[in-house]
C-alpha positions in Angstrom: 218.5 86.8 41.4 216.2 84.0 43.7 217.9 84.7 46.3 218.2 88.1 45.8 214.2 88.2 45.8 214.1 86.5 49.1 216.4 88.5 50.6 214.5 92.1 49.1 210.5 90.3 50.5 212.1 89.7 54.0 213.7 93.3 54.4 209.7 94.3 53.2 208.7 92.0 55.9 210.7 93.4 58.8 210.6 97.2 57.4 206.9 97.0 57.3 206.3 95.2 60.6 208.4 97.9 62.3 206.1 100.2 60.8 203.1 98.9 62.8 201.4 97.3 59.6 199.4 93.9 60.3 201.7 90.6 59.1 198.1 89.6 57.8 198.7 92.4 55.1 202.3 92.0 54.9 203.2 88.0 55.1 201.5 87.7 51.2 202.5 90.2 50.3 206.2 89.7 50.9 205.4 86.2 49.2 204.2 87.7 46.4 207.4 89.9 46.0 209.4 86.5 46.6 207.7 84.7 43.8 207.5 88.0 41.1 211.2 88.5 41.5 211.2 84.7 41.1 212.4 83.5 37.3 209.5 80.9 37.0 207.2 80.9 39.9 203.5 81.0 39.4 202.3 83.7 40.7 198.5 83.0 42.0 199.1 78.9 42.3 201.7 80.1 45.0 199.3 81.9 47.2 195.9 79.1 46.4 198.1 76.2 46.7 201.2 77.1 49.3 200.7 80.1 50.6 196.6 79.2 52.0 197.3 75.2 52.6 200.1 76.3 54.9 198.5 78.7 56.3 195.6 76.5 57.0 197.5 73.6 58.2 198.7 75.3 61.0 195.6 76.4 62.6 194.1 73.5 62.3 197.2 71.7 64.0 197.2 75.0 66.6 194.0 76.2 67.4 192.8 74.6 70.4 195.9 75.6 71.8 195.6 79.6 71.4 192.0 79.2 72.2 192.0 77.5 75.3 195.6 80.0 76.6 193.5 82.9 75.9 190.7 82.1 77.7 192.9 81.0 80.7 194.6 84.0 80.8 191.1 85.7 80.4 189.9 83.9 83.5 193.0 84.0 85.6 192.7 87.9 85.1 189.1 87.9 85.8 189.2 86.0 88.4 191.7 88.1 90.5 194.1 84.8 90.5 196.6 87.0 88.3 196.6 90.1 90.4 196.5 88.2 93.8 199.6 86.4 92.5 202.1 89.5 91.5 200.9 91.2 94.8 201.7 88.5 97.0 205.2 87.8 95.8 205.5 91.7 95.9 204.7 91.5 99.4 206.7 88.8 100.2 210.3 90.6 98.9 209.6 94.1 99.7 210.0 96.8 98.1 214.2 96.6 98.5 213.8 93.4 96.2 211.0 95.1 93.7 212.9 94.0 90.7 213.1 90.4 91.7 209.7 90.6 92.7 208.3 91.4 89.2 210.4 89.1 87.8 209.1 86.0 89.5 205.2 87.2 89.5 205.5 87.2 85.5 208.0 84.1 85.8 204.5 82.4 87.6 201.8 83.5 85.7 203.1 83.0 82.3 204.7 79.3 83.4 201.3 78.6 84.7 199.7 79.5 80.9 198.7 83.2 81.4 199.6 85.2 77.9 202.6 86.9 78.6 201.1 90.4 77.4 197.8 90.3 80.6 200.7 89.6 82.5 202.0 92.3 80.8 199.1 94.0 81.4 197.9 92.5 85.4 201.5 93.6 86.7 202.3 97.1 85.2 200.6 98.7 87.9 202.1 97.0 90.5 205.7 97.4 89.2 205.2 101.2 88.9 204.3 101.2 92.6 207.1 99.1 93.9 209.8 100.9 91.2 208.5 104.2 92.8 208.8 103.4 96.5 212.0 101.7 95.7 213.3 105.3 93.6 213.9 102.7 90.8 213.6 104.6 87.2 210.7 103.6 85.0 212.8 102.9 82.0 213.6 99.5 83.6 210.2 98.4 84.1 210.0 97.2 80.4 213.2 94.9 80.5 212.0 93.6 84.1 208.8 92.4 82.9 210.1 91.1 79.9 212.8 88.6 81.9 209.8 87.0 83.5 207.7 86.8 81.0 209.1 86.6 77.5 212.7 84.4 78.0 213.2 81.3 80.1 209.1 80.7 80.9 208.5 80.5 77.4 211.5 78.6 76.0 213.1 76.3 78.5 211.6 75.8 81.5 209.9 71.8 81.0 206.3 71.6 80.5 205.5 75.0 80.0 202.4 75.5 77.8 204.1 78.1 75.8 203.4 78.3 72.2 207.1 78.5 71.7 207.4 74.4 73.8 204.3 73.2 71.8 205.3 73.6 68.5 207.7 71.5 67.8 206.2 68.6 69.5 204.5 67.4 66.2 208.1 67.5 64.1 209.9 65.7 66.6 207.0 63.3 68.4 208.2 65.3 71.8 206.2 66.2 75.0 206.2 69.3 76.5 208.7 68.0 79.0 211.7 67.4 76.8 215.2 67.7 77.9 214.2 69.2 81.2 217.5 69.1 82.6 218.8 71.3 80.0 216.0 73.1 80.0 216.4 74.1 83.5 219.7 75.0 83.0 219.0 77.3 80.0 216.6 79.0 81.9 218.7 79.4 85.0 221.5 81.0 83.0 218.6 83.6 81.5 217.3 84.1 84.7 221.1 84.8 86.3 222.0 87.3 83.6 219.0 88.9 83.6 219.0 89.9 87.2 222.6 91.2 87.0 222.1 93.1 84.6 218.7 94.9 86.0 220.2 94.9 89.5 223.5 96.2 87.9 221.8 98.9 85.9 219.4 99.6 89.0 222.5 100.3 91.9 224.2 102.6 88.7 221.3 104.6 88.4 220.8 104.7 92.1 224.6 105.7 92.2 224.6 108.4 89.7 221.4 110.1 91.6 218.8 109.0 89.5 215.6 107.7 90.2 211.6 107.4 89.7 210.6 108.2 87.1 213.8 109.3 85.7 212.2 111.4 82.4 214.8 114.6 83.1 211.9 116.8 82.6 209.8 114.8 79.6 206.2 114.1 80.3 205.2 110.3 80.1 203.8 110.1 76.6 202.5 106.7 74.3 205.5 106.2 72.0 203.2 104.6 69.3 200.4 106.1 67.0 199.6 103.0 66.1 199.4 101.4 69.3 195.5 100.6 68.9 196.7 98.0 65.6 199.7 96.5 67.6 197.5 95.7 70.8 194.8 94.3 68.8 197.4 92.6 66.4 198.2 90.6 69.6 194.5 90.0 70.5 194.0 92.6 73.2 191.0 94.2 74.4 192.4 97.5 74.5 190.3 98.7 77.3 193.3 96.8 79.2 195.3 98.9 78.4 194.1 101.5 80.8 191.4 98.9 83.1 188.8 101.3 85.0 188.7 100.6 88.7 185.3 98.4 89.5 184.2 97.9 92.5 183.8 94.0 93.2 181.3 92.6 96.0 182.9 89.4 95.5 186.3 89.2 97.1 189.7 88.0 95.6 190.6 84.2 96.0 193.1 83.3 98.4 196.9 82.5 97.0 196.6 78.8 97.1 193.3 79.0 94.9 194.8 81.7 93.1 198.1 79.2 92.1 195.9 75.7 92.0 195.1 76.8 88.3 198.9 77.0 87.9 199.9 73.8 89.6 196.8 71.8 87.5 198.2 73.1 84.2 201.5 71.9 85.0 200.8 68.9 86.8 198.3 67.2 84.1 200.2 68.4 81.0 202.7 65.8 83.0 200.2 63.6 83.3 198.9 63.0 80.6 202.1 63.6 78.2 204.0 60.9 80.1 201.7 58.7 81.9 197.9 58.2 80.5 198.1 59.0 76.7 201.4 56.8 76.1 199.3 54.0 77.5 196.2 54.5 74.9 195.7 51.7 72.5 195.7 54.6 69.6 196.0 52.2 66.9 193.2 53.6 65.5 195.3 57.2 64.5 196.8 55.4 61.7 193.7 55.6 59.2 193.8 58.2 56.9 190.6 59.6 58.4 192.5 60.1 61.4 195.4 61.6 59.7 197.7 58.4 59.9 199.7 59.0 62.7 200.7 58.0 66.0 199.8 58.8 69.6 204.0 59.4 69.8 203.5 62.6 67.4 199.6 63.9 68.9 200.3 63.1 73.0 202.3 66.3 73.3 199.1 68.3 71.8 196.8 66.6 73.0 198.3 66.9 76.8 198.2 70.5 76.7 194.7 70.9 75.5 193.6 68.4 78.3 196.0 70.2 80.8 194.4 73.8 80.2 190.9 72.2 79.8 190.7 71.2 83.5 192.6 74.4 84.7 189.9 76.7 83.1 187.1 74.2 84.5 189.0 74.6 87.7 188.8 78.5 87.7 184.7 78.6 86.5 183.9 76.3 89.6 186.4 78.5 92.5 185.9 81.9 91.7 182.0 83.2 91.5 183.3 86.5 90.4 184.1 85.1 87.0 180.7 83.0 86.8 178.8 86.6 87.2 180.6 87.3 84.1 181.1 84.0 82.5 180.1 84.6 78.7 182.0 88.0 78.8 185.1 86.9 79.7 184.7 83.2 77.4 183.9 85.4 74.6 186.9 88.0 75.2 189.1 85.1 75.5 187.9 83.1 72.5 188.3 86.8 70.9 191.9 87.2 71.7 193.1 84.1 70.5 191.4 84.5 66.7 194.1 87.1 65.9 197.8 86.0 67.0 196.9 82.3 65.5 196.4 84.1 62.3 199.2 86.3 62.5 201.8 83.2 62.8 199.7 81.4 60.4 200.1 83.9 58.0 204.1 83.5 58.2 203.9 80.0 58.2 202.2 80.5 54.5 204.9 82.9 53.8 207.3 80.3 54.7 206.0 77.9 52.6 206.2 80.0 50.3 209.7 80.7 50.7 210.8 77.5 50.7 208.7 76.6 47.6 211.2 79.0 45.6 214.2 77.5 43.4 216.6 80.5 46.1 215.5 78.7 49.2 217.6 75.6 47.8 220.5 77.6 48.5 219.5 79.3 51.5 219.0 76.0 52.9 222.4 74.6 51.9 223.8 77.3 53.5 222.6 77.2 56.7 222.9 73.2 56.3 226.9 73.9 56.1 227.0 75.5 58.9 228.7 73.1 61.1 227.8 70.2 59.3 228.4 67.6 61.7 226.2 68.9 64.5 223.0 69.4 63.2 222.4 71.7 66.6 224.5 74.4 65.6 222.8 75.5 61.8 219.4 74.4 63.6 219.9 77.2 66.8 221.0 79.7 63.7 218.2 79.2 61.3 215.6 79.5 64.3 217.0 82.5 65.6 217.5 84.0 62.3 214.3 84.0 60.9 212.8 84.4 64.1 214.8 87.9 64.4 213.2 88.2 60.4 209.9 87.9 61.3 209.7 89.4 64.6 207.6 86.4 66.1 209.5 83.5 68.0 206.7 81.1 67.0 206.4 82.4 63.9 210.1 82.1 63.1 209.9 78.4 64.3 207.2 77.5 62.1 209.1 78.9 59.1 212.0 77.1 60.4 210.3 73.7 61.3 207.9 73.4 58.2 210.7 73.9 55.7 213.8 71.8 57.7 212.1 70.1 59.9 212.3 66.8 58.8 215.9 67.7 57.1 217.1 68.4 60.7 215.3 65.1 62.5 217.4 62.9 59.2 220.5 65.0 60.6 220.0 64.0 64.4 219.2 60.6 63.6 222.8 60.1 62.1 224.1 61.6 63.7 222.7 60.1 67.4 221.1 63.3 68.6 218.3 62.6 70.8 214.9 64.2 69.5 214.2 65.7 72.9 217.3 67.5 72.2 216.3 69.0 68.9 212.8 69.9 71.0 214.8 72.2 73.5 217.0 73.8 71.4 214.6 74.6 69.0 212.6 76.1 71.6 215.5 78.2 73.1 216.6 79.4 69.8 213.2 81.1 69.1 213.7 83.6 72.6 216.9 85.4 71.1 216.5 87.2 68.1 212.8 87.1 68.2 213.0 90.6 70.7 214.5 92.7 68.1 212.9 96.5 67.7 210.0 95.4 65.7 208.8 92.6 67.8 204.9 93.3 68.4 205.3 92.1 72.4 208.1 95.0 72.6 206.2 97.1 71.2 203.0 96.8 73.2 205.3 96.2 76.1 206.6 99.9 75.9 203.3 101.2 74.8 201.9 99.6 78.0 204.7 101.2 80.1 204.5 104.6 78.1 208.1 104.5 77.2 210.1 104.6 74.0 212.5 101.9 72.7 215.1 105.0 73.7 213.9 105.1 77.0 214.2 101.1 77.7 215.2 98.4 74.9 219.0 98.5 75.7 217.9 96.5 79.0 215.1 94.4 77.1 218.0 93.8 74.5 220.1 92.8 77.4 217.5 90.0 79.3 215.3 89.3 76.0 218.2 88.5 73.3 221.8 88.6 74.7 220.6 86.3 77.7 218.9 83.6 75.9 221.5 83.7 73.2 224.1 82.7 76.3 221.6 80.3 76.9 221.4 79.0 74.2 224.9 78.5 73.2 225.5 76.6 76.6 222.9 74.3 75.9 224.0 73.4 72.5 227.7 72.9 73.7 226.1 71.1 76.6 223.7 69.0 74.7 226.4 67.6 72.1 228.7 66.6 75.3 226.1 64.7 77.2 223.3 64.8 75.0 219.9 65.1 76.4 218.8 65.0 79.5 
């Protein structure tokens, strides 16, 4: 019957979720379904003194991070760097390479550190005019911007400030640059599928007579009721969502200023991750006051919060445009980072939860038995299981990490996995299941594009989950052949 309860609060979770309703609602109150259908559980010690400490421990590990990425995406957008960006490489490729052309803007912008949903947002627009001068239908739009912006920029390419690459820094003292070798492989193979498919789909369409906008006599129409609560679920400002035209005296910056912001986040979260901080006499981190710890398990952190620090300096100083508006644009940035912190906060609580419960025990030691001698294998499972669960790749990780974390660094070490291995796998694992129907970035991603999961989410099943799932399988195989590199 523990496990039995588990099981009935996640279905709640995802059922819920799909229904539009806010994971800071749902996430305690799955956990308190988990612990009533629990045999001895208390009920309100479980949320005070699991459920909250969790909860808490994560934003205070996390917060600078989704602060300072959503105010550089706020001032790359603001600044014109974003738009100047997706129309150049547009330009470049023509309109007879349009869906490799959205593909690598949102590959750029979200490497670089913009939120994947203003990219989202920034090249919409630009992909509707390039599908339509190409006679591309709409319904691909969707998957196209989701293979540059939600699979190999966020989980394997090395030193991207992603979320999904920062998180797991802390369990296994990693940088953001961990395994890049496999990383670059992962993300090739994501990349490679991706495009066949799309361009595979694409010359079918165009073969069968179809073209833009391919609604066979529906009228575009929001496919959401509730697309006001998933926007601002994932911090929007919803007047994004349909951006009135303003006339600007200032002009755009040029493509090299426009990508400096880019090349500064990645170049200095290299820095400092693998030259200055691992120099620092940091002796002082292990007093209790400074959490007793090491500069091996904060550098990682600590690099991207430098890294994005001088990036968003960078951008007040070149672009006057944004300095007109300075305080609107810190404050709308500082805005959208409050809510998708506390929305993967609130899983990690119901995590803890979880794994508080007497079920969880065997849960665990089933997963654990998953191919018990390589730890990779029941890690890259339990990652993109509850990652599919939860419908949030960084929450899914979290859950994952905070409960087997140190279970699966014991199992590496034994076994003579490299950490930096655990790192990248972790990291790919999250950017499988994590796309299923109820995702929130799906869903806004459609709302954005006025479609309906009928419409499009075969193709964004295709690049978003059966993509990095091959990616991930070939870096696991890969990874316990050579190990990392």
């Amino acid at each position: 019957m523990d496990v039995v309860g588990i099981l009935i609060s996640l279905a709640v979770l995802v059922a819920l979720a799909y229904r539009g309703i806010t994971v800071l609602v749902l996430a305690p109150l799955a956990a308190l379904i988990a612990v009533v259908l629990q045999r001895d559980a208390p009920l309100l010690a479980s949320y005070t003194q699991v459920f909250m400490p969790a909860a808490a421990g994560f934003i205070a590990l996390y917060f600078p991070l989704f602060l300072l990425g959503a105010v550089f995406g706020r001032f790359m957008e603001d600044s014109g760097a974003a738009r100047i960006i997706s129309r150049r490489f547009v330009d470049w490729l023509g309109e007879r390479n349009a869906v490799l052309a959205i593909v690598l803007a949102c590959a750029v912008l979200t490497y670089g550190g913009v939120s994947l949903f203003v990219v989202a947002f920034a090249v919409y627009p630009i992909a509707t005019a390039m599908f339509r001068q190409a006679n591309i239908p709409k319904r691909f739009i969707p998957a196209t911007i989701a293979l540059g912006a939600f699979t190999f920029t966020m989980t394997a390419l090395p030193g991207t400030p992603a979320n999904q690459n920062a998180i797991p820094m802390p369990f296994f003292d990693t940088t953001p640059f961990a395994a890049p070798g496999l990383g670059l492989i992962g993300g090739a193979i994501m990349f490679t599928v991706g495009m066949f498919w799309l361009l595979f789909r694409a010359a079918r369409a165009r073969g069968a007579g179809e073209g833009y906008p391919d609604f066979r006599g529906r009228s575009e129409r929001p496919p959401l009721k509730d697309l006001r609560e998933h926007a601002q679920g994932e911090g929007f400002d919803l007047m994004e969502i349909e951006p009135p035209e303003v006339e600007r005296s200032e002009p755009p910056p040029s493509l090299p200023v426009a990508l400096l912001p880019i090349v500064l986040v990645v170049l200095f979260n290299y820095v400092f991750s693998s030259i200055a901080f691992p120099k620092l006499d940091a002796s002082y981190l292990a007093l209790p006051k400074y959490g007793s710890t090491t500069i091996a398990s904060v550098k990682g952190i600590w690099a991207i919060i430098c890294a994005l620090l001088v990036a968003n300096l960078f951008l007040v100083a070149a672009s006057q445009r944004l300095r007109a508006n300075l305080k609107r644009s810190l404050d709308d940035g500082a805005n959208a980072s409050v809510l998708p912190i506390f929305n993967t906060a609130s899983l990690v609580g119901f995590g803890a939860v979880v794994a508080s419960l007497a079920g969880f025990a065997t849960i665990r030691d089933s997963i654990l038995s998953v191919a018990p001698g390589n730890p990779l294998v029941s890690l890259s499972i339990a990652v993109n299981v509850l990652a599919g669960v939860t419908g949030s790749a960084s929450g899914g990780m979290s859950i994952a990490l905070q409960t087997l974390g140190e279970t699966y660094l014991q199992m590496a070490r034994a076994a003579g996995i490299a950490p930096e291995l655990l790192h990248r796998v972790t990291a790919i694992a999250t950017g499988g299941l994590d796309a299923l129907p109820h995702n929130g970035a799906v869903i806004t991603l459609l709302s954005i594009c006025k479609l309906t999961h009928r419409d499009s989410y075969l193709d964004i099943f295709v690049v978003a989950v059966a993509g990095p799932i091959v990616a991930l399988v070939a870096v696991v195989v890969l990874g316990t052949v050579f190990g990392a590199f």
